[in-house]
N, C-alpha and C positions, 0 to 999 in steps of 0.2 A: 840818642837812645830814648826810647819810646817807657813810661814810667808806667808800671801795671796798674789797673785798677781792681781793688781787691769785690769780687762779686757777696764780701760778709760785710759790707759797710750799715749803715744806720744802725737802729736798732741794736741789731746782730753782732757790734763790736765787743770784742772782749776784750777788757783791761782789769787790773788789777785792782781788786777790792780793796786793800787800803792805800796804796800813793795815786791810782789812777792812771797808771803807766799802761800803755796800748802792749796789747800781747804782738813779741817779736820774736826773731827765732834764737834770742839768747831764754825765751824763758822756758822752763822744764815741766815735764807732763808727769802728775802722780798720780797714785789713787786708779792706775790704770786706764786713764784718760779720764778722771772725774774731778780733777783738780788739774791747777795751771800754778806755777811757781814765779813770782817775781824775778828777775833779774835784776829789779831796782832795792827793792824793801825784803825781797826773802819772804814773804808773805803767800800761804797759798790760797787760791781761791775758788770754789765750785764752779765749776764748768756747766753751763744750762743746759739742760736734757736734751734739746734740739742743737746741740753744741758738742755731747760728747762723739768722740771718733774722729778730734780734729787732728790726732796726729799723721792724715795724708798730708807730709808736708809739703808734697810737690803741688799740691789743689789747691792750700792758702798761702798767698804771696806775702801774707802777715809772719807766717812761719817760715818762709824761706827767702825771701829778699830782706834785704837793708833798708831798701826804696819801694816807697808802694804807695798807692794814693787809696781811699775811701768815699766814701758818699757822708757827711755829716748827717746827724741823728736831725731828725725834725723838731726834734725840740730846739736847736740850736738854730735854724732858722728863722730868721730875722728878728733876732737878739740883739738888742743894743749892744755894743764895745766900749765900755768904758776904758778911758785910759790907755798905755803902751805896754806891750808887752815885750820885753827882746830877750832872744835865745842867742848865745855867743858860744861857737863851736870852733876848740883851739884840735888843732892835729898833733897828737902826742905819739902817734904808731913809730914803731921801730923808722919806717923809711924817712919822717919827717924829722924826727930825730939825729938819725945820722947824717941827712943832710945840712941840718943845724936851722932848720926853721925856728922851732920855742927855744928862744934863746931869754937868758936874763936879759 
């Protein structure tokens, strides 16, 4: 399966003004499209003028896939890495459950 690439990347990403969480399609549009709601923190945050009207959700794969790739900001280009970072993602959904994967 072919993973989308979202044409809002660099710059243009929105995330969450206080955790920094990438806008996904758990998070809620207020203010009539001039705010963007966390799903992480609850936090809302102004949506950039050249940003509002982002709820065609079928146009940003940020709002409607799970899986989406971007272009990194250029500021992040060729930034040292200090250190490791790991993300450790357990399956808790009903199906992995019932099948008895997270187990004690």
């Amino acid at each position: 399966m072919q993973v989308a690439l979202s044409s809002y990347g660099g710059e243009r990403l929105l995330r969450c003004g206080r955790c920094g969480a990438y806008v996904n399609p758990k998070f809620k549009l207020a203010g009539g499209g001039s705010q963007i709601v966390c799903n992480i923190c609850g936090v809302a945050t102004p949506v950039p003028l050249q940003e509002i009207g982002i709820g065609e959700q079928a146009d940003r794969y940020e709002l409607s896939r799970g899986t989406y790739e971007f272009m990194a900001p250029q500021i992040l280009h060729g930034k040292e890495i200090k250190g490791n970072n790991y993300v450790f993602v357990i399956d808790c959904g009903k199906n992995a459950v019932n099948s008895g994967k997270p187990s004690n």
